[in-house]
Structures are given as structure tokens and as C-alpha cells.
Residue frames as a rotation matrix with the C-alpha (Angstrom) as fourth column:
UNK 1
-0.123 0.711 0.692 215.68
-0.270 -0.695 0.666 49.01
0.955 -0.105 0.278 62.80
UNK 2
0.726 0.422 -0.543 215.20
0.321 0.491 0.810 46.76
0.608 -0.762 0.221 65.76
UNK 3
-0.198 -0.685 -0.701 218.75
0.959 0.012 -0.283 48.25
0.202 -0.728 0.655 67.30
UNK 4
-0.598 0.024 0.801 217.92
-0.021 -1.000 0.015 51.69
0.801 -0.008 0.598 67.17
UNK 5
0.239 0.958 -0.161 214.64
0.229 0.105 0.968 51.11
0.943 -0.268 -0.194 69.21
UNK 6
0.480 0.131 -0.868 215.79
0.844 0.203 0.497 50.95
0.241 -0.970 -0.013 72.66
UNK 7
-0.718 -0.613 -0.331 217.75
0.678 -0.723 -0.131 54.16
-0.159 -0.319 0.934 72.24
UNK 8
-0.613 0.636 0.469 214.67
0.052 -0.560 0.827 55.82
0.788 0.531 0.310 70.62
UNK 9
0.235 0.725 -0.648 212.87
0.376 0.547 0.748 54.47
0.896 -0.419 -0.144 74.28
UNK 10
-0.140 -0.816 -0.560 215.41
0.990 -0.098 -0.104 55.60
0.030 -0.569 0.822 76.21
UNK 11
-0.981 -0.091 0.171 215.40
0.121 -0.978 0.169 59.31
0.152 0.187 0.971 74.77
UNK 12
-0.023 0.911 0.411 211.57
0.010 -0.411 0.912 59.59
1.000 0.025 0.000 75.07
UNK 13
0.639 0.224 -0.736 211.64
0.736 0.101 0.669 58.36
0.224 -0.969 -0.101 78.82
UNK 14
-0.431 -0.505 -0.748 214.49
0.806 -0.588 -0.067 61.35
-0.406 -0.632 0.661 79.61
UNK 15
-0.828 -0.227 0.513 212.69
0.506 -0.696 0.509 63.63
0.241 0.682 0.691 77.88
UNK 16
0.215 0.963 0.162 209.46
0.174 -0.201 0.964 63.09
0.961 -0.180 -0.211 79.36
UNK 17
0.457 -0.315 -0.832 211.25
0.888 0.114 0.445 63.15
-0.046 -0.942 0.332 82.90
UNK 18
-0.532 -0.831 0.159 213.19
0.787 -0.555 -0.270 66.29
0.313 -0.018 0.950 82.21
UNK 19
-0.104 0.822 0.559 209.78
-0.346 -0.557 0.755 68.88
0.933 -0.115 0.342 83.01
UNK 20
0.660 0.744 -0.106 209.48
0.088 0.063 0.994 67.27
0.746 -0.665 -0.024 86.18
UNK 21
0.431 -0.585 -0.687 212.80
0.842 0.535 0.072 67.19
0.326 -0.609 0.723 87.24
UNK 22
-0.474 -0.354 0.806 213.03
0.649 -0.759 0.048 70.74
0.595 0.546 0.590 86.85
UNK 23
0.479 0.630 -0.611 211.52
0.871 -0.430 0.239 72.85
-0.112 -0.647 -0.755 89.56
UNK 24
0.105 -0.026 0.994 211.09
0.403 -0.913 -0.067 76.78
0.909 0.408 -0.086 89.12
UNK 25
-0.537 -0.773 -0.337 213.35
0.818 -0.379 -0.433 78.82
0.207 -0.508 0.836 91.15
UNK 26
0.471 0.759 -0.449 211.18
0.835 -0.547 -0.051 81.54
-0.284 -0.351 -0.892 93.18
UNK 27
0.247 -0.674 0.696 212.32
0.693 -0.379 -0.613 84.74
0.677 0.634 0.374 91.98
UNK 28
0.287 -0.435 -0.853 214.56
0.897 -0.192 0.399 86.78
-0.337 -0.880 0.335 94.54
UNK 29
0.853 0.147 0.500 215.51
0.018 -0.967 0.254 90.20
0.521 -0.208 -0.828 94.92
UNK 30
0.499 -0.736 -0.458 219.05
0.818 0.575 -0.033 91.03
0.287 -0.358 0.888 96.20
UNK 31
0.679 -0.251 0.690 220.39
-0.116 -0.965 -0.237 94.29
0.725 0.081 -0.684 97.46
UNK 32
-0.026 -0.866 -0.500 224.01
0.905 0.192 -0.379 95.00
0.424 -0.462 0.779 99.71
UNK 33
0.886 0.206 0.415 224.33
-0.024 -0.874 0.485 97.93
0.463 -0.440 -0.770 102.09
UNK 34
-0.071 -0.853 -0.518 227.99
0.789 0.269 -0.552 98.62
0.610 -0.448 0.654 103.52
UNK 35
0.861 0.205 0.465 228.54
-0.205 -0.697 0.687 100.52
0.465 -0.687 -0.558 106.80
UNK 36
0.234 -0.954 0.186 231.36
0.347 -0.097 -0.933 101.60
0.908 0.283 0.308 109.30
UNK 37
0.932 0.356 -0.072 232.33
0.215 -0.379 0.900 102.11
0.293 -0.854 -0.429 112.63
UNK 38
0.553 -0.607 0.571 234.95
-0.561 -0.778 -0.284 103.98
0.616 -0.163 -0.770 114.47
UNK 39
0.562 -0.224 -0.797 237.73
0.598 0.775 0.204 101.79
0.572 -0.591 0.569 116.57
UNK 40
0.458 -0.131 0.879 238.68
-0.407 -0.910 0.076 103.09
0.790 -0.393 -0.471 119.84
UNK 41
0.296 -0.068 -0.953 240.69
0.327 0.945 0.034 101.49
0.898 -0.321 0.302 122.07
UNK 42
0.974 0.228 0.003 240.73
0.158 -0.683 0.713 102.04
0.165 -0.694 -0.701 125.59
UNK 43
0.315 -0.946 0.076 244.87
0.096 0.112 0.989 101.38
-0.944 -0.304 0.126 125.21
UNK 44
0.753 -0.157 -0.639 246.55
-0.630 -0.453 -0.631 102.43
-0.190 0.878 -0.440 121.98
UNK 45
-0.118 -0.949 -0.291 249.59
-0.957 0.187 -0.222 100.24
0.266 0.252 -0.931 122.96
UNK 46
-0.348 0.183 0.919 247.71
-0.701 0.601 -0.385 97.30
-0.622 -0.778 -0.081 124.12
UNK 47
-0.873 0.136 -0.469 247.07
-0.390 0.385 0.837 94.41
0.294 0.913 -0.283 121.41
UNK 48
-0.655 0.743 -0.138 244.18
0.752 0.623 -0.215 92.68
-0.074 -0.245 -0.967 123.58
UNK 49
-0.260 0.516 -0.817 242.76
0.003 -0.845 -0.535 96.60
-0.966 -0.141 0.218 123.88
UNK 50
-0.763 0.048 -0.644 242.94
-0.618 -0.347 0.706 97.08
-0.190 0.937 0.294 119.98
UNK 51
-0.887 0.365 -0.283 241.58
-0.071 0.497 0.865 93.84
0.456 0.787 -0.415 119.33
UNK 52
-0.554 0.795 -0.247 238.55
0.686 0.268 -0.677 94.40
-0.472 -0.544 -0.694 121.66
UNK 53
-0.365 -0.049 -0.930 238.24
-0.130 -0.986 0.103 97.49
-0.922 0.159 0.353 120.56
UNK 54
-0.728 -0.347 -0.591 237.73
-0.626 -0.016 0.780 95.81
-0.280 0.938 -0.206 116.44
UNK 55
-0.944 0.325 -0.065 235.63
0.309 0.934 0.179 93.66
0.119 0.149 -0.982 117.73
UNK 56
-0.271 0.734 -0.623 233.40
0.378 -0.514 -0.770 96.16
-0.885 -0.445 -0.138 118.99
UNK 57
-0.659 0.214 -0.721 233.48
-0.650 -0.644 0.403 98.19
-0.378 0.734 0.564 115.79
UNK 58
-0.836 0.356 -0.418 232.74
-0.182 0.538 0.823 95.08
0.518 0.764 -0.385 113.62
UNK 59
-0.460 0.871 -0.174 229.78
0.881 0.424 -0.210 94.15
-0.109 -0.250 -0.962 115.96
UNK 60
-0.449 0.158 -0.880 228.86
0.082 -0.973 -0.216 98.15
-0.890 -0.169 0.424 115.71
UNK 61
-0.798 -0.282 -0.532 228.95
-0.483 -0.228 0.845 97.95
-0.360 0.932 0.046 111.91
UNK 62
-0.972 0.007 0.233 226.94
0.110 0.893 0.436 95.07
-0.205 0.450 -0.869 111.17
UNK 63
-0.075 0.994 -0.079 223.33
0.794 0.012 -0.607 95.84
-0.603 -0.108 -0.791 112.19
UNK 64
0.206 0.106 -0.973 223.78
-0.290 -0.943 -0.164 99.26
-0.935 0.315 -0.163 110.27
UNK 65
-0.697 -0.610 -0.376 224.83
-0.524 0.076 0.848 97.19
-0.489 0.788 -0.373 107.10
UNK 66
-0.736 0.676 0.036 222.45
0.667 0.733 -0.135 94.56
-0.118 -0.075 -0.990 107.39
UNK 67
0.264 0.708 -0.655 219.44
0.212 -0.705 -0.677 98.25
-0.941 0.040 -0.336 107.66
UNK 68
-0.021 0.020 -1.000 221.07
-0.781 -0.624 0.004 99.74
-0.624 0.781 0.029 104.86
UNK 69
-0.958 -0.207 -0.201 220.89
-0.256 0.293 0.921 96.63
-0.132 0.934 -0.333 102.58
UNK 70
-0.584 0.788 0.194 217.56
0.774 0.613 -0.158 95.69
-0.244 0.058 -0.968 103.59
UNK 71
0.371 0.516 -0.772 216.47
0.065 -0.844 -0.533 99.73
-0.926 0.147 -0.346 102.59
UNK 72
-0.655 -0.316 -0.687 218.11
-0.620 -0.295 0.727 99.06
-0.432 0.902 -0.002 99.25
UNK 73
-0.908 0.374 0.188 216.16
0.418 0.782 0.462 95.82
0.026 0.498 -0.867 98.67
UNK 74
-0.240 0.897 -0.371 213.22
0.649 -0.136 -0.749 98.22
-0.722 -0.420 -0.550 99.65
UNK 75
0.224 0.079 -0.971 213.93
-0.464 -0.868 -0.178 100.97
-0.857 0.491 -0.158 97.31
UNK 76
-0.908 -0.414 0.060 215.10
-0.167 0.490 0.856 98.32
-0.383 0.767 -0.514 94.45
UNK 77
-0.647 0.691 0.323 211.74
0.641 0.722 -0.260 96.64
-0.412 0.039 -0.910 94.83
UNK 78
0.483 0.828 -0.286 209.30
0.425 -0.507 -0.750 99.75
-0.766 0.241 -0.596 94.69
UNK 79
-0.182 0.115 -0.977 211.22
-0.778 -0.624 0.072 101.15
-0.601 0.773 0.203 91.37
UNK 80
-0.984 -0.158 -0.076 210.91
-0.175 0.840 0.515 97.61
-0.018 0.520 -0.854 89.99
UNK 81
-0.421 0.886 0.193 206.98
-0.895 -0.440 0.069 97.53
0.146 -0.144 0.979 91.18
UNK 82
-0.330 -0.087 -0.940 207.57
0.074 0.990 -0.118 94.60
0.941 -0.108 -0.320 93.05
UNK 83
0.779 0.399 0.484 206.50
-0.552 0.070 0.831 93.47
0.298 -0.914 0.275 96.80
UNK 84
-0.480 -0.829 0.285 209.11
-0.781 0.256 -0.570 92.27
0.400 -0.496 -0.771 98.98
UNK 85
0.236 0.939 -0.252 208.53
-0.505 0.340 0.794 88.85
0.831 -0.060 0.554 100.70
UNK 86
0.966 -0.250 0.067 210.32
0.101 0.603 0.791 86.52
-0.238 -0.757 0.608 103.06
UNK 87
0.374 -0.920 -0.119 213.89
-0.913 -0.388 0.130 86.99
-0.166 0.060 -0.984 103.74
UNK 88
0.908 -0.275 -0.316 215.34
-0.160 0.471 -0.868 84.32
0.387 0.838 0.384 101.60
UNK 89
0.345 -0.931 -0.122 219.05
0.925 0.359 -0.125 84.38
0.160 -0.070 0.985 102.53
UNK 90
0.846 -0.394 0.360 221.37
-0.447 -0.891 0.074 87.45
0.291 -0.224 -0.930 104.36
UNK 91
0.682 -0.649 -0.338 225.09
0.644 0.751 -0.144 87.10
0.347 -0.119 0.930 104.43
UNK 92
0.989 -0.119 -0.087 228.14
-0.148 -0.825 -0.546 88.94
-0.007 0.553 -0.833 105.29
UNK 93
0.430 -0.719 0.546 231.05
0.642 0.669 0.375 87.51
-0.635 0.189 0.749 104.20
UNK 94
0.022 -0.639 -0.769 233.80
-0.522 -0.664 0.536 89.64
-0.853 0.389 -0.348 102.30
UNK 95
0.856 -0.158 -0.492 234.41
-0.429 0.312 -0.848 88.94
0.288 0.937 0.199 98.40
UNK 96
0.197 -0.952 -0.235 238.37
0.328 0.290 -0.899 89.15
0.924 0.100 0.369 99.95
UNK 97
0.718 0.072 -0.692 239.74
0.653 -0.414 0.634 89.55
-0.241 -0.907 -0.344 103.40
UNK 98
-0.346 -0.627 0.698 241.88
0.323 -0.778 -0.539 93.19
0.881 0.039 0.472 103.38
UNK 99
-0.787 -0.569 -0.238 243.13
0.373 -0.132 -0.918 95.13
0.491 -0.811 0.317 105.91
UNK 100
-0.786 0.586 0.196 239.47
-0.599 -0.801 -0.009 97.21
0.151 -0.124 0.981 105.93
UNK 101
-0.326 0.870 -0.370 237.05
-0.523 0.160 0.837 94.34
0.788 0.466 0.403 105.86
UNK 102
0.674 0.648 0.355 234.80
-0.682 0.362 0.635 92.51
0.283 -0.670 0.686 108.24
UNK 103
0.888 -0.356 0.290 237.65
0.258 0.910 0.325 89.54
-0.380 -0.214 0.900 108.42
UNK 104
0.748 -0.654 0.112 240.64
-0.643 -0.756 -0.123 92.08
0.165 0.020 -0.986 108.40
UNK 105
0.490 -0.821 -0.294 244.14
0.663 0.570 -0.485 91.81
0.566 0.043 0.823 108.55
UNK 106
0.796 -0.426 -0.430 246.03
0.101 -0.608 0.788 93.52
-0.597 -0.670 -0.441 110.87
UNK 107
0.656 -0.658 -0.369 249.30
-0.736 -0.448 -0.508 95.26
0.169 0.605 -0.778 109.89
UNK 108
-0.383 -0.883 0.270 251.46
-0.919 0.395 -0.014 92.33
-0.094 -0.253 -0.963 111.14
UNK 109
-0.883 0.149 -0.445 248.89
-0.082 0.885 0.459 89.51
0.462 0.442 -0.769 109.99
UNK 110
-0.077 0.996 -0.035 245.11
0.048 0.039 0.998 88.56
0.996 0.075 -0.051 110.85
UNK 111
0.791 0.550 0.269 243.92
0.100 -0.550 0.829 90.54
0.604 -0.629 -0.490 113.81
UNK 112
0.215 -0.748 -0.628 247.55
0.911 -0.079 0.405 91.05
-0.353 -0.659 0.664 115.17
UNK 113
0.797 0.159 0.583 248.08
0.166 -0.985 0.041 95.05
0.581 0.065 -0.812 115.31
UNK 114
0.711 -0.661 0.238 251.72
-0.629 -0.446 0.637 94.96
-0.315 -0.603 -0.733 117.20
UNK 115
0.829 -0.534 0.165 254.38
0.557 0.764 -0.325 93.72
0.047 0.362 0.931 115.92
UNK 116
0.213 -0.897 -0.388 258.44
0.256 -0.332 0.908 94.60
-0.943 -0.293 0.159 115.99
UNK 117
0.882 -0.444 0.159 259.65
-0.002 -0.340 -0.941 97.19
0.471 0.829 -0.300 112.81
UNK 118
0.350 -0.931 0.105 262.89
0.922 0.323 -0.213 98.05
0.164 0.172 0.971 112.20
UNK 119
0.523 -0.198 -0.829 264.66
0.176 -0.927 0.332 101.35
-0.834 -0.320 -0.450 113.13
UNK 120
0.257 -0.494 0.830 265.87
0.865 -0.266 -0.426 104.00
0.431 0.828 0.359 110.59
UNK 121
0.039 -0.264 -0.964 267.09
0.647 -0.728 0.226 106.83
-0.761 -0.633 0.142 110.94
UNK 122
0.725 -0.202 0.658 267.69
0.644 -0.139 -0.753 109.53
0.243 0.969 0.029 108.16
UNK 123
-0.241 -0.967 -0.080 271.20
0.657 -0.224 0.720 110.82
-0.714 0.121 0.690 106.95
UNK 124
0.954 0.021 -0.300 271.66
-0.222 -0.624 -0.749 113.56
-0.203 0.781 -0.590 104.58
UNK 125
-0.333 -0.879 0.342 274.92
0.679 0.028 0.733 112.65
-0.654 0.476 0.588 102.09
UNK 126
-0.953 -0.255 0.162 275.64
0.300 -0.737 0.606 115.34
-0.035 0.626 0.779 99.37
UNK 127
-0.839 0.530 -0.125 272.38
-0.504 -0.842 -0.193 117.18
-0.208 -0.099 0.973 100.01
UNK 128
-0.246 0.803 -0.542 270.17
-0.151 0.521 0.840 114.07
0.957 0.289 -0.007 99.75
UNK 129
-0.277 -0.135 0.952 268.24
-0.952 0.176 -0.252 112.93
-0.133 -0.975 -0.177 102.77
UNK 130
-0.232 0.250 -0.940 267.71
-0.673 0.657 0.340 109.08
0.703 0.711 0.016 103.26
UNK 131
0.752 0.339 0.565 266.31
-0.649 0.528 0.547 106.76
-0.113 -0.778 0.618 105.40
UNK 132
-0.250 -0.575 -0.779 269.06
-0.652 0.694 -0.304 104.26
0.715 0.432 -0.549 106.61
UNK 133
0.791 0.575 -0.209 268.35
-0.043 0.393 0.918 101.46
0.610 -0.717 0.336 108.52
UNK 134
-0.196 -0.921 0.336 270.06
-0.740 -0.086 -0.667 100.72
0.644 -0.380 -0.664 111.39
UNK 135
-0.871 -0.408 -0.272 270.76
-0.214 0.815 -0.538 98.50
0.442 -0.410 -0.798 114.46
UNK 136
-0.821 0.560 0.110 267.83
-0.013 0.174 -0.985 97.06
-0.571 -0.810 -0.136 116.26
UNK 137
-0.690 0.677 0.258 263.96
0.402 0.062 0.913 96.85
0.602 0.734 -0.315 116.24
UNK 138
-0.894 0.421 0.151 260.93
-0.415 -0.657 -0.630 98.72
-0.166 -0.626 0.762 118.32
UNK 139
-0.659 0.743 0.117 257.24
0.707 0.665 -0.240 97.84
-0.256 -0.076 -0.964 119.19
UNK 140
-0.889 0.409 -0.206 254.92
-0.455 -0.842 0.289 99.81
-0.055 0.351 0.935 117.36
UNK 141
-0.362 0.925 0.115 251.04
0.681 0.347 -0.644 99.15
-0.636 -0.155 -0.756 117.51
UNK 142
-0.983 0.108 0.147 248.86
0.094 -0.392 0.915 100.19
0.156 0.914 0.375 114.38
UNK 143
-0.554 0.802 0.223 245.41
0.500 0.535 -0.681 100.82
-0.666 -0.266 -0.697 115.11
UNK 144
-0.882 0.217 0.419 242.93
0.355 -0.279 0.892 101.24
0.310 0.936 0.169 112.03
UNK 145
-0.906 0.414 -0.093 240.53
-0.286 -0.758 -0.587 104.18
-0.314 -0.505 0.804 112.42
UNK 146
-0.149 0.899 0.413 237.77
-0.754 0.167 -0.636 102.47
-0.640 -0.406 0.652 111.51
UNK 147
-0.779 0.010 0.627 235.90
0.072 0.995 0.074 99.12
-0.623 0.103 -0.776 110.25
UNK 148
-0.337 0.636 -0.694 233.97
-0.893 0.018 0.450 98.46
0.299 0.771 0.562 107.13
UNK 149
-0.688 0.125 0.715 231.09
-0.148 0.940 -0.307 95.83
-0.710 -0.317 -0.628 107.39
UNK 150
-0.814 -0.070 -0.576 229.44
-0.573 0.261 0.777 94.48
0.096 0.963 -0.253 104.18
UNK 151
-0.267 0.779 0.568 225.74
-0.334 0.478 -0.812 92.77
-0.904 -0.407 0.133 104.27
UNK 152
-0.853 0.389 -0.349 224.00
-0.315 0.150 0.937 91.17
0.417 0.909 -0.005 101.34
UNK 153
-0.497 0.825 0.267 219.85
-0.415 0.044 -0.909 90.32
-0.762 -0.563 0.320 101.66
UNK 154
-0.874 -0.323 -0.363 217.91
-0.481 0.462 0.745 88.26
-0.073 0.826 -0.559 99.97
UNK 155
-0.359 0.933 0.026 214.36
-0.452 -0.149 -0.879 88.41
-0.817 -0.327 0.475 99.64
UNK 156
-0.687 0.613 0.390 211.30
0.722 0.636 0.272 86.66
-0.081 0.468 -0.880 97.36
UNK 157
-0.730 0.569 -0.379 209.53
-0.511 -0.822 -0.250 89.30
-0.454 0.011 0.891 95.90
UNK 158
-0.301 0.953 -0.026 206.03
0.491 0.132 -0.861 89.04
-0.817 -0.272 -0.508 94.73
């Protein structure tokens, strides 16, 4: 009997500590709002043009993501018949970076939009047509008609 005790002393003392050690998580409210802006460069063939030009969008994009999630967390809140409180936490960070998101890829790798392809040409043999390649390569500039930007909010409701 006497060995058991100190484990029996032990388990009361973590048990009686475990209620305080615990602290109750305010309860939060979360809503996302995505938005989009047109990319226009003042050069089509210019990579520094494009990539001003992306940078503009994405700074275009944001504040209109960032409104529209903070008017979902509004409209979440009043069918829930909640009050909204302090803004808690607002991010906007992509799940993944793709070619469309705040932290894009260009077609030739992250924020590079020019890059050398390959020439083809097409041939028709027995009444097919086909793309063959051929000798050489060419500078081609991709710009992507427009940016997606992505907000999350995070409010203490009431």
C-alpha cells in the first residue's frame, strides 16, 4: 500500500492543476472574401513592365478582398445572431502558390513572364497536319489577364 501512495499524490496534484492550466479560447468568427484585378502593362514585351504591372494588380486586389471578407464575417454573424468584435487575426496567404494566386508563378517560373520557347512549325504528311519542331528558339512574353487575391478575417464575436 505504502508504494502506490506517491503515485495516487502525484495524480491528484495533475488533476487538480489541469482546470487551471486550461484557459478558454474566446470564440472567433471567420469569413474569406476573394477578389481580382485586371493586369495591364504599359509594355507587353517588357518583363520589368509585366511585373510592375502584377504588382499593381495584386496591390489593386487586396483591399477589395480584405472588404469582401470582412462583409462575409458581417453577414455570417447577423444570420448566426452574433455581434462582431475586435479583429482577431486577417491573413492572405494562398493554401498553394499557382499561376492565378496572390504569390503566382509566371509561365517560365515565379514572377518571370519571358522566357525562350521553341519554334514549330506545322507540316501536313498524308492529310494529317502536325506540329514539328524545328531549329531554334524565340522570346515570347505571357502576360496573365488578371490577378486573384484571397483574404481571410478573424473576428471575436459577442
Amino acid at each position: 500500500m505504502p508504494r502506490i501512495l506517491p503515485f495516487i499524490a502525484v495524480a491528484v496534484a495533475l488533476s487538480l492543476g489541469a482546470p487551471a492550466a486550461q484557459a478558454q479560447t474566446p470564440a472567433t468568427l471567420s469569413a474569406s472574401g476573394v477578389a481580382e484585378a485586371s493586369v495591364k502593362p504599359e509594355n507587353r514585351n517588357s518583363e520589368t513592365s509585366i511585373r510592375a504591372a502584377v504588382d499593381a494588380a495584386r496591390a489593386q486586389a487586396l483591399p477589395k478582398a480584405v472588404t469582401k471578407a470582412k462583409a462575409n464575417a458581417l453577414s455570417l454573424a447577423t444570420a448566426a445572431g452574433v455581434t462582431l468584435g475586435a479583429l482577431v487575426s486577417i491573413t492572405d496567404a494562398a493554401s498553394q502558390p499557382n499561376y492565378l494566386s496572390p504569390y503566382g508563378y509566371g509561365t517560365f517560373g515565379l514572377d518571370r513572364y519571358c522566357g525562350q520557347v521553341a519554334n514549330f512549325k506545322t507540316v501536313t504528311r498524308d492529310g494529317r497536319r502536325r506540329r514539328v519542331r524545328v531549329k531554334g528558339t524565340h522570346r515570347v512574353c505571357r502576360v496573365p489577364a488578371r490577378i486573384y487575391a484571397s483574404a481571410t478575417v478573424t473576428f471575436a464575436i459577442r
